[in-house]
N, C-alpha and C positions, 0 to 999 in steps of 0.2 A: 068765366070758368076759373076753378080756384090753380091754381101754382102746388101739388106735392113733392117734398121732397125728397130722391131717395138713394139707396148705397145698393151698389149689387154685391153681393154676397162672393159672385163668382172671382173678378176683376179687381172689387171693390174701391170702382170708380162712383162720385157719385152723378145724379143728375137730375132734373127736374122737368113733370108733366101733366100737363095741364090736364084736369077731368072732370066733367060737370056731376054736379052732386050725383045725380043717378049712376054714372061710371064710377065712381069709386066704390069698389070694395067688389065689384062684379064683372069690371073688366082688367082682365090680365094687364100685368106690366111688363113691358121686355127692357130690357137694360138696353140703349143706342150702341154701348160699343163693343157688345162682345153675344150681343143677343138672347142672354139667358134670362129665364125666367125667374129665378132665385134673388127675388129682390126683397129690399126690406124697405120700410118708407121711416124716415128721417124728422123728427120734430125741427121744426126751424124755429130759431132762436126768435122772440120778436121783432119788427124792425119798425123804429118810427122817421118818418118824414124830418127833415129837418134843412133848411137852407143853408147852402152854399157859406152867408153871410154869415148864420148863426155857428155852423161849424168854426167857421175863421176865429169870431169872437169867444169861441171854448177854449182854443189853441194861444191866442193873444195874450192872455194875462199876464202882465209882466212880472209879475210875484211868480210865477213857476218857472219863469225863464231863469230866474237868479242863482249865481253860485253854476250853471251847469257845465261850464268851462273846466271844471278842475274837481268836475263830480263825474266820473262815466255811471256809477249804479242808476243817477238821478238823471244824466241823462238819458240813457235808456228806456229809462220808466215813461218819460215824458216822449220817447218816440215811441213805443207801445200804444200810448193816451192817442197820440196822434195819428198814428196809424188805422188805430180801432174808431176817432172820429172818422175818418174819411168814408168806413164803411167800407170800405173796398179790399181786394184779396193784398197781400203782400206777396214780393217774391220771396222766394225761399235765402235770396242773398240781405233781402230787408233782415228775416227771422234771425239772420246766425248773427248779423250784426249786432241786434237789438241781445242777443243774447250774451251774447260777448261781454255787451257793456256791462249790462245787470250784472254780468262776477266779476265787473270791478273792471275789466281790459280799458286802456287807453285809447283813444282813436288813433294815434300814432301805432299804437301797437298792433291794431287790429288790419291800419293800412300797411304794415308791414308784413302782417302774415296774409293778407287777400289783396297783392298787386293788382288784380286785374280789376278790382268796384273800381278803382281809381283811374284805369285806363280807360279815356273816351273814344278810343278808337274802334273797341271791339262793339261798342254799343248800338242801339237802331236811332236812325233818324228819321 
């Protein structure tokens, strides 16, 4: 059965439900967290398969590593890149960081204003 994706309208959390071709478009959707039916369904960006291995070797090129010690925009960019290979969600402490850089902040600077990314104690193990 295919994977839709979708946003509730009400909440506007989103979520995703499986429905085989004949259930789509005739069976009602209810939003999981708040139960209303005022949903809307979500294009999902494409997504292609790719190994573990071959992500690492997008991320590896040592020509994009260069210079990023004393570039925060470029490094930024390049934890964006990498981010978005992994495929996966960021936290919202990843985003502000990565934002930070792109307008130029220092990593020095940005550990200066967010103590606590630096502090491993508050963290999960």
């Amino acid at each position: 059965m295919p994977l839709y994706d979708y946003i509730c309208q009400n909440c506007r959390k989103r979520f995703d439900v499986y429905l085989s071709y004949a259930d789509y478009g005739k069976k009602p959707v209810t939003c999981p967290h708040c139960s209303n039916t005022d949903v809307k369904r979500r294009l999902s960006r494409p997504r292609l398969l790719k190994s573990d291995e071959s992500r690492i070797e997008n991320l590896a090129d040592p020509t994009a590593l260069e210079g990023l010690e004393n570039d925060p925009k470029a490094l930024g960019r390049m934890m964006r890149k990498m981010g978005k290979e992994m495929g996966e969600e960021t936290p919202p402490e990843f985003d502000e960081v990565v934002d930070r850089l792109e307008k130029g902040e220092s990593p020095e600077e940005i550990e200066k204003a967010l103590p606590e990314l630096g502090d491993e104690s508050s963290g999960e193990e």
